[in-house]
C-alpha positions as a Python dict, from the first residue, in 0.01 Angstrom:
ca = {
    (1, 'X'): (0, 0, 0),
    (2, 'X'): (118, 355, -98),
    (3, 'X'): (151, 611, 152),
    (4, 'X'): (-33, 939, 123),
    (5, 'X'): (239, 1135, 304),
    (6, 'X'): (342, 1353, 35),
    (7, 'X'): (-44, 1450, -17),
    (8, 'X'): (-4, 1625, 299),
    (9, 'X'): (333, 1843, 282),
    (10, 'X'): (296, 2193, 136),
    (11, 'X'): (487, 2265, -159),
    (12, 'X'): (740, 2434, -133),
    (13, 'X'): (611, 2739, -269),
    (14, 'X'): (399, 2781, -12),
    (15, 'X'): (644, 2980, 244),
    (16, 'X'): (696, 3231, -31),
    (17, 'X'): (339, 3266, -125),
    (18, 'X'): (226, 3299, 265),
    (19, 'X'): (553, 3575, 322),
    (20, 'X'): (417, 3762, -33),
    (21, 'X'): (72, 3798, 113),
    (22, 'X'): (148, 3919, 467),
    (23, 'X'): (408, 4180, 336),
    (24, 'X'): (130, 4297, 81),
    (25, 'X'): (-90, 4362, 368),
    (26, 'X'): (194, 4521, 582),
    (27, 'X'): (168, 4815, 283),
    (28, 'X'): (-27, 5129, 369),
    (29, 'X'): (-111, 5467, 241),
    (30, 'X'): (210, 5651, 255),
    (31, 'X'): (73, 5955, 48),
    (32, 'X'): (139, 6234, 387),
    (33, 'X'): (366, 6469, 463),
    (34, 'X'): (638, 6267, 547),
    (35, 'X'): (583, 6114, 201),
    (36, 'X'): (737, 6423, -19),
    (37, 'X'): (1100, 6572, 95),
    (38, 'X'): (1113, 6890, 200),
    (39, 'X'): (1258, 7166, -40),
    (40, 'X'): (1528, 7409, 48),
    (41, 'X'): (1434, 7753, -41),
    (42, 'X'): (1731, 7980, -131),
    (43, 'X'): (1732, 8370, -83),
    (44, 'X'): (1764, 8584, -434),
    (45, 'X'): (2083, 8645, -315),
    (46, 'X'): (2210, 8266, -279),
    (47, 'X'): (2073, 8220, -664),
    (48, 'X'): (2232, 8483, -772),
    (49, 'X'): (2573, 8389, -608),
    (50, 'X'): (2510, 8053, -711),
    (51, 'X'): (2405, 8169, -1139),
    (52, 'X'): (2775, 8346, -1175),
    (53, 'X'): (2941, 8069, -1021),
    (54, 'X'): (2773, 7825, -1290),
    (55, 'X'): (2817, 8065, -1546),
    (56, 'X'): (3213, 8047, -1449),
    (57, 'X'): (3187, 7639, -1518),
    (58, 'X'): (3351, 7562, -1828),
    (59, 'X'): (3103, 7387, -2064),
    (60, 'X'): (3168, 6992, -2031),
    (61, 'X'): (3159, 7019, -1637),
    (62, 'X'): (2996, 6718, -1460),
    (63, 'X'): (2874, 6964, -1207),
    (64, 'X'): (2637, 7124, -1455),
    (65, 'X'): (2455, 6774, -1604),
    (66, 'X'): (2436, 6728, -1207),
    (67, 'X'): (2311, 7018, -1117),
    (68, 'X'): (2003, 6949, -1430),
    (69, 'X'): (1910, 6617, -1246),
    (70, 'X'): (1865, 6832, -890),
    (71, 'X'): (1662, 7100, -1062),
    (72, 'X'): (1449, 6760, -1220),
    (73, 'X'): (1427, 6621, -840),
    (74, 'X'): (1342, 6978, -704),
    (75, 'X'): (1045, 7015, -954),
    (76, 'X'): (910, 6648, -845),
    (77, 'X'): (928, 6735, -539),
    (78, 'X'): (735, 7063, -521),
    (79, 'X'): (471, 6876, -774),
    (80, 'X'): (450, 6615, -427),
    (81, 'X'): (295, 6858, -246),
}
């Protein structure tokens, strides 16, 4: 006579299908404050300062493709709010 013990183990999937489930009801509504990073606000001054100093960059510097991605992150993060 066969045994039916293998009828009766999980597969082992199972762990990883149980773990998915309880993590996807761990996730919550994370759309508050604390959700969008605050955003520095610079005097007229600072920009200024900051526009002749750029302007001195020669035009290949790294610094200036850098600072285009920060002005990208600054706009998504004022559209956050």
């Amino acid at each position: 006579m066969k045994s039916n013990a293998r009828c009766w183990t999980p597969p082992a999937a199972a762990p990883l299908i149980v773990m998915l489930w309880l993590s996807a009801c761990a996730m919550g509504d994370f759309d508050g404050p604390a959700a969008c990073p605050p955003v520095v606000k610079y005097t007229k001054v600072d920009q200024l300062r900051a526009a002749i100093e750029v302007e001195a960059l020669p035009e290949d510097a790294v610094v200036l493709r850098m600072l285009s991605d920060y002005a990208v992150l600054r706009d998504q993060s004022e559209a956050c709010r």
